[in-house]
C-alpha positions as CSV (number, residue, x, y, z in Angstrom):
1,X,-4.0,4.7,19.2
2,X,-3.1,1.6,17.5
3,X,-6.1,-1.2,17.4
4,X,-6.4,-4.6,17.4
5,X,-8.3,-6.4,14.3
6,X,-9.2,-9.7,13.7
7,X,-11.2,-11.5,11.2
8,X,-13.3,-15.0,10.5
9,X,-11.8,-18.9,10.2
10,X,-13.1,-17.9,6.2
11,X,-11.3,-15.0,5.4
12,X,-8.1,-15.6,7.5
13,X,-8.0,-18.8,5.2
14,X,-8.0,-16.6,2.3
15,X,-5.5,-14.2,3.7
16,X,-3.1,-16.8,4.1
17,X,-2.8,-17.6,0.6
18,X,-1.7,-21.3,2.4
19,X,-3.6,-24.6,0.5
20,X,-4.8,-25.8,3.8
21,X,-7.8,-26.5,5.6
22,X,-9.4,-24.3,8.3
23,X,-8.0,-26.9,10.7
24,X,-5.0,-26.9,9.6
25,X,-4.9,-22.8,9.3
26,X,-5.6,-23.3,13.3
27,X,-3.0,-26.0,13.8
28,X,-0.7,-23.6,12.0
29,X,-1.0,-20.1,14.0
30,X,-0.4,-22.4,16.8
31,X,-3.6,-20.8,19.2
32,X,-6.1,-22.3,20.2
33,X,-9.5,-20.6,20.0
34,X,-10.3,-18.6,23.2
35,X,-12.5,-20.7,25.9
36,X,-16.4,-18.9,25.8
37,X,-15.4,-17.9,22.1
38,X,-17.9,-20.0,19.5
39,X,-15.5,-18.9,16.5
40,X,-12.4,-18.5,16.1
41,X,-11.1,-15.0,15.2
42,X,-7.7,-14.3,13.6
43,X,-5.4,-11.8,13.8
44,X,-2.8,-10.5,11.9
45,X,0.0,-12.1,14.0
46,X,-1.9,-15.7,13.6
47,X,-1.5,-15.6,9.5
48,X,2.5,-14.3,9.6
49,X,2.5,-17.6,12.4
50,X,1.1,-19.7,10.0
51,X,3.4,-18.4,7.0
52,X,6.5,-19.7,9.3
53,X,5.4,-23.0,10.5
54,X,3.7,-23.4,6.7
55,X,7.9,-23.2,5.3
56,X,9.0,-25.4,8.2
57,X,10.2,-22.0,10.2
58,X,9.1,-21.1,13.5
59,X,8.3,-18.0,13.7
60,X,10.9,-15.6,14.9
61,X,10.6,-13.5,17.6
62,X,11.3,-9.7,17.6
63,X,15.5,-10.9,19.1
64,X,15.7,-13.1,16.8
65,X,14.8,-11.4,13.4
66,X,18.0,-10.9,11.2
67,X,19.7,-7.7,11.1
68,X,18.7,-6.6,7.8
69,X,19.3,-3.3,5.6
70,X,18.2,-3.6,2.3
71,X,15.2,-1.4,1.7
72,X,12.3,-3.5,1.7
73,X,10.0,-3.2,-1.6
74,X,8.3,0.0,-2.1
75,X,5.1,0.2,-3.6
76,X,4.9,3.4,-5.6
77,X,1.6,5.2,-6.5
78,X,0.9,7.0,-9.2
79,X,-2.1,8.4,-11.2
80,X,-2.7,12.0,-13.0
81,X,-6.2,12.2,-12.3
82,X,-7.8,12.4,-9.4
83,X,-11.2,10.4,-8.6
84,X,-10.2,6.7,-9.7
85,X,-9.9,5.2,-6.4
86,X,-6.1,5.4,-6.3
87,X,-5.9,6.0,-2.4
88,X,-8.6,4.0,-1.7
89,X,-6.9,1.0,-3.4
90,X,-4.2,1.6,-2.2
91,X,-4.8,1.7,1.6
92,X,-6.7,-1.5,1.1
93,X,-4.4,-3.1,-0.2
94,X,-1.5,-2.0,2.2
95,X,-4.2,-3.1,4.9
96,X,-4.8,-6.0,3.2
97,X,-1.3,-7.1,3.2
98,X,-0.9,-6.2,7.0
99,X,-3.8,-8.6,8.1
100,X,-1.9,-11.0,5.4
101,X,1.0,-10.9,8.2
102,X,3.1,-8.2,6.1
103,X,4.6,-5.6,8.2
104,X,3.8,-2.6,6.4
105,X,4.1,1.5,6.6
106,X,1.8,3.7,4.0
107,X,3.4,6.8,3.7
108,X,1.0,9.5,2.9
109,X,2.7,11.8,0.3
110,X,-0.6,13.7,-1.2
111,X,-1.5,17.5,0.5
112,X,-5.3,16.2,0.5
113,X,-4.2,13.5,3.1
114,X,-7.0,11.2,1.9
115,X,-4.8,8.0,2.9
116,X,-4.3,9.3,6.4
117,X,-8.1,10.4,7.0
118,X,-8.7,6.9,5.7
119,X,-6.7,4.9,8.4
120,X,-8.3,7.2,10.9
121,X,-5.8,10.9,11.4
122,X,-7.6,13.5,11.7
123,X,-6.0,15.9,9.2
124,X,-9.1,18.9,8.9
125,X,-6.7,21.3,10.9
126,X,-3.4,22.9,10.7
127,X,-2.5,22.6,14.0
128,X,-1.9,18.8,14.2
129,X,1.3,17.2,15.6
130,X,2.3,15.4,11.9
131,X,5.8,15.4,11.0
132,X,5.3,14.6,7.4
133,X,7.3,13.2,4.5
134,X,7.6,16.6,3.0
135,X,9.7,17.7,6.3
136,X,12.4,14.9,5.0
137,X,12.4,15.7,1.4
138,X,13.7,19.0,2.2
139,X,16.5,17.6,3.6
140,X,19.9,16.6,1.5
141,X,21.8,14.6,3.8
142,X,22.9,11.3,3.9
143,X,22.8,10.8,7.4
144,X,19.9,8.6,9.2
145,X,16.6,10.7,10.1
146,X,16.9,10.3,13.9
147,X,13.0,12.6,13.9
148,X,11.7,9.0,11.6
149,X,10.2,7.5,14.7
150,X,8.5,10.7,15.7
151,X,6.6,11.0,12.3
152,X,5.0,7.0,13.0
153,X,1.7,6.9,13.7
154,X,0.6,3.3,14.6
155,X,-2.3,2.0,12.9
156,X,-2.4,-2.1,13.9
157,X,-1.6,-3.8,16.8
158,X,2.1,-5.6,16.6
159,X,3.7,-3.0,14.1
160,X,1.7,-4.7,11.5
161,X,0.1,-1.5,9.2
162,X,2.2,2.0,9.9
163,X,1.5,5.3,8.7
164,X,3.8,8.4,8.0
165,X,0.2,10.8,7.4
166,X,-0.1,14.1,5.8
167,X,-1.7,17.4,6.2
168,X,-2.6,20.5,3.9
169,X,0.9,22.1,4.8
170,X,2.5,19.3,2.6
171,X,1.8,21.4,-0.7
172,X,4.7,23.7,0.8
173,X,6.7,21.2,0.1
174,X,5.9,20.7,-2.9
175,X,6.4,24.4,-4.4
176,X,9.9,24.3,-2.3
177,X,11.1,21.3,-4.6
178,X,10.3,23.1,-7.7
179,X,13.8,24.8,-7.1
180,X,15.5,22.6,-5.5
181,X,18.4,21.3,-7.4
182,X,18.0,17.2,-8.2
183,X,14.9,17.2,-6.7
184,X,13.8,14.1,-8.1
185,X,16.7,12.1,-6.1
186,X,15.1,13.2,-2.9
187,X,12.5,10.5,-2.4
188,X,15.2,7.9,-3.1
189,X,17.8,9.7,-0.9
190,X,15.1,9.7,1.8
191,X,14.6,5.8,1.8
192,X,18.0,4.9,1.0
193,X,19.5,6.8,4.4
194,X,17.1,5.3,6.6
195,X,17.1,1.7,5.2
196,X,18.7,0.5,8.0
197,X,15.4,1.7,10.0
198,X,13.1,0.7,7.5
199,X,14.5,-3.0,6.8
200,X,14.7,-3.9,10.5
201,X,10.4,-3.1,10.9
202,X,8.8,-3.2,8.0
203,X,8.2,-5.7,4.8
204,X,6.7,-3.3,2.5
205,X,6.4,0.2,2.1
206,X,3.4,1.3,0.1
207,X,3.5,5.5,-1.1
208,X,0.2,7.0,-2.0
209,X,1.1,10.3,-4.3
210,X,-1.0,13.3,-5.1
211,X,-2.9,12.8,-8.7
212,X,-1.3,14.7,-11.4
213,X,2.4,15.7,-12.0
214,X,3.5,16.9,-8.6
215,X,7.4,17.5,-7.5
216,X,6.7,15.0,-4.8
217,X,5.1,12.5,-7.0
218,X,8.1,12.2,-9.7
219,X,10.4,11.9,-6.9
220,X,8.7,8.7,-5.5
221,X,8.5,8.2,-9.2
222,X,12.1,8.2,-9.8
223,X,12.6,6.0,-6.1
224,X,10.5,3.3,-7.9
225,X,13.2,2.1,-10.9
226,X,14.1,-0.2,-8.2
227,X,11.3,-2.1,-8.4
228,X,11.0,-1.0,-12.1
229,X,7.7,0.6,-12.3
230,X,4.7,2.4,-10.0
231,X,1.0,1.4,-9.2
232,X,-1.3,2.8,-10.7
233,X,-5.6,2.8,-10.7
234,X,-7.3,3.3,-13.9
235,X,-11.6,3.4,-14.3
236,X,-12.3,2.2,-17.3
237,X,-13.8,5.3,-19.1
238,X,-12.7,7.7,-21.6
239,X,-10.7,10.3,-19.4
240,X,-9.5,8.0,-17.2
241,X,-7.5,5.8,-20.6
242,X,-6.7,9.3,-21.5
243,X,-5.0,10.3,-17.8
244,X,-3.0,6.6,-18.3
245,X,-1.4,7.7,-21.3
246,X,-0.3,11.1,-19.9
247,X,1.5,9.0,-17.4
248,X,2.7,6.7,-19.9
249,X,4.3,9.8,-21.7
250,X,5.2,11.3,-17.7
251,X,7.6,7.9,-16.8
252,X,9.0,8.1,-20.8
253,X,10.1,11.8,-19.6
254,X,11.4,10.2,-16.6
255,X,13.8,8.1,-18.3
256,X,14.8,10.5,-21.0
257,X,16.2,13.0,-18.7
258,X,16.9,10.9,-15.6
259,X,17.9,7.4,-17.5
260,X,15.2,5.4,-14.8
261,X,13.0,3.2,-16.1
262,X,10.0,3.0,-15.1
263,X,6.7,1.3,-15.9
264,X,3.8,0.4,-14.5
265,X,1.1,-1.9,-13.4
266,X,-2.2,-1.2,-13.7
267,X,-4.8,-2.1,-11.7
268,X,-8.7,-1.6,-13.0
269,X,-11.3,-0.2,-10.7
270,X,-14.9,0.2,-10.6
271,X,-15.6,-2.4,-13.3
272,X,-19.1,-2.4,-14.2
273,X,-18.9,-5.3,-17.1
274,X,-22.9,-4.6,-18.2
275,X,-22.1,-1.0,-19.3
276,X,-21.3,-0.9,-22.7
277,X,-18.3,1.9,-22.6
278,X,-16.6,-0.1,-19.6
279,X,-16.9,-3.0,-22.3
280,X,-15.4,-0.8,-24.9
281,X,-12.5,0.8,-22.4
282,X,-11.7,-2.7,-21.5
283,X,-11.0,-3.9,-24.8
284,X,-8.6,-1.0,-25.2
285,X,-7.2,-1.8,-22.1
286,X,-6.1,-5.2,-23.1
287,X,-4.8,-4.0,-26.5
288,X,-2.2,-1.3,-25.3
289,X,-1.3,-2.1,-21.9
290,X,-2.4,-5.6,-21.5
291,X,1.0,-6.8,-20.5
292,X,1.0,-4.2,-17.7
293,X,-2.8,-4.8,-16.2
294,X,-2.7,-7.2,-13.0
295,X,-4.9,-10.2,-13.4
296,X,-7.2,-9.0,-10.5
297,X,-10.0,-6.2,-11.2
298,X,-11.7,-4.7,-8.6
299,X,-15.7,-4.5,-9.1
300,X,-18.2,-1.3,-8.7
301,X,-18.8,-2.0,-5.3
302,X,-20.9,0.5,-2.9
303,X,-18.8,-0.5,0.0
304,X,-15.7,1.5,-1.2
305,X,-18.0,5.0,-0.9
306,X,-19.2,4.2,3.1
307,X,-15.3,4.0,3.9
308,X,-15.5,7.9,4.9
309,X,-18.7,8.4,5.1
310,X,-19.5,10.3,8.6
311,X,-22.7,8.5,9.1
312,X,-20.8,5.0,9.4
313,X,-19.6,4.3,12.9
314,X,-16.6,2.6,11.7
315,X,-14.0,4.8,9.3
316,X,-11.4,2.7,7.7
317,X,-10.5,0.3,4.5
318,X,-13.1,-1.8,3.3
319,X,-11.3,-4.8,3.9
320,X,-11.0,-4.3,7.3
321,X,-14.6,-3.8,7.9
322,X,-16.2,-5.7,5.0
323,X,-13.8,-8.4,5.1
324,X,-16.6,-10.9,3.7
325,X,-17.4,-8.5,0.9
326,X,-17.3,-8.9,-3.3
327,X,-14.9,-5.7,-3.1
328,X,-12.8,-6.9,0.2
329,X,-12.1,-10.3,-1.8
330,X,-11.2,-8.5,-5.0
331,X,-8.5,-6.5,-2.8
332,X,-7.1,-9.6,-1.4
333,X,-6.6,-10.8,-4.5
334,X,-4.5,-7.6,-5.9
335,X,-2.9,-7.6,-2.6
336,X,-1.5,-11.1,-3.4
337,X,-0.5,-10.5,-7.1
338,X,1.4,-7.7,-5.8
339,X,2.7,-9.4,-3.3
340,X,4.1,-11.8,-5.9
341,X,5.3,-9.2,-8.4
342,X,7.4,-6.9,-5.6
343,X,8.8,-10.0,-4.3
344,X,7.8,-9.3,-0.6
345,X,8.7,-11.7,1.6
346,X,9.2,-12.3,5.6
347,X,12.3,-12.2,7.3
348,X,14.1,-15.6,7.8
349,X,11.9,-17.3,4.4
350,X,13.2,-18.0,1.4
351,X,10.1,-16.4,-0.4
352,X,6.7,-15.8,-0.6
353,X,3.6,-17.2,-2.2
């Protein structure tokens, strides 16, 4: 199930995030091009390569990666309305981040399993063999989840981009946590148990949540005042400023009755600077949340609508398959900013660029 990807000498450079010449990008990965091939193409593998010998490291194999159990960073999403490109952000960036050499699992945690259909699960029926991450929220135990593997669909080659998908049937989960006591400590209790698991194959763990004010979603919610705040995708329009505030307000409730605090980061989509409103929203933007907006916005860009679109032979992020595009650069760009501000790094490097 898992494919391979690769990408052009251009875009790898980019990916990299490395000062270097496309030469030296080569020299780097430590591969020469393919004999018959006119170009070379990179892969995920080559860039995380390049990372290494870029620090003076060489790149560890699989035996010789430190046994680790910290939780890596997780990448919390969060939005209460629907229709701002949250999952679609979100997937491309986790994407972009795996063909930056990241290790990375998405864990699907919204009903409408749009992150799932996006990396390519079939979700439309019930009778699908997904273990989702509502079957571990149920569970209050602090013991390891020894059914975790079973629940990993693999989306890249080389572990690099993982998914945990969902299906329709997650909802149950959701009206089951509405009497659950402590409810909100599941999410948390969830990742903290299987750390171990977690830290030994992945670098970052990126959660797409259901819009609105779902059981589920404060949770992850709560699970985030480790890194200190969610993600979260804003249009700049009228409903959409309005649907930031409400989650403003949500997180102030958080820490009120929980003590967690949480902010957030705000990334703006489908920025259209001609139109005079996005103009207006922008400015408002700037004046109440400006410390929180990342530096990156992501343009109006039709390539974002043909990522489901049946009539397109190829279903998946834009980056992926537009990975020369306006919108695919703009998401390599968030991707490193966040990158940056989570503090995700490779095992056996003292940081990250």
């Amino acid at each position: 199930m898992a494919r391979a990807i690769d990408f052009k000498t251009s875009v790898a450079v980019s990916l990299s995030g490395l000062d270097v010449t496309a030469k030296k990008l080569q020299e780097l990965c430590g591969r020469e091009k393919p004999a018959g091939q006119h170009h070379m193409r990179y892969m995920p593998s080559d860039i995380r390569a390049a990372r290494y010998r870029a620090a003076g490291v060489e790149p560890p194999t699989t035996g010789q990666l430190p046994l680790v159990s910290k939780l890596p960073p997780v990448i919390v999403t969060r939005m209460t309305k629907g229709g701002v490109g949250k999952t679609s952000i979100s997937v491309n960036v986790a994407a972009a981040m795996a063909m930056m050499g990241y290790r990375v699992l998405v864990i699907d945690a919204d009903p409408q399993a749009s992150a799932s259909n996006l990396l390519g699960i079939d979700t439309a029926v019930y009778d699908t063999d997904i273990l989702h991450i509502g079957h571990f929220l149920k569970k209050a135990t602090n013991a390891p989840d020894a059914d975790l593997p079973g629940a990993i669909k693999h989306i890249y080659d080389g572990g690099f981009l993982d998914l945990i998908p969902s299906d329709i049937t997650l909802a149950e989960t959701d009206a089951s946590l509405v009497a659950v006591m402590s409810s909100h400590t599941r999410a948390e209790l969830f990742l903290n148990r299987n750390s171990t698991f977690f830290a030994q194959r992945y670098d970052v763990i990126v959660v797409d949540t259901a819009p609105g004010t779902t059981p589920i979603g404060l949770a992850f919610s709560y699970a985030a005042k480790d890194s200190g705040k969610v993600l979260t995708v804003v249009e700049p329009e009228g409903s959409c400023l309005r649907a930031l505030d409400s989650l403003a307000s949500n997180l102030a409730e958080i820490k009120a009755v929980t003590g967690a605090n949480v902010t957030m980061e705000v990334v703006v989509n489908k920025y259209h600077p001609s139109l005079k409103h996005v103009r207006e929203s922008m400015g408002f933007l700037y004046s109440k949340y400006g410390s929180m907006l990342n530096d990156s916005i992501v343009p109006q860009y039709s390539g974002f609508a043909r990522q489901l679109n049946p009539s397109e032979k190829d279903v998946g992020p834009l980056v992926e398959f537009e990975s020369s595009s306006v919108g695919a650069a703009a998401i390599i760009d968030v991707a490193k900013s966040l990158v940056r501000s989570y503090g995700i790094t490779m095992p056996g490097l003292p940081g990250d660029e």
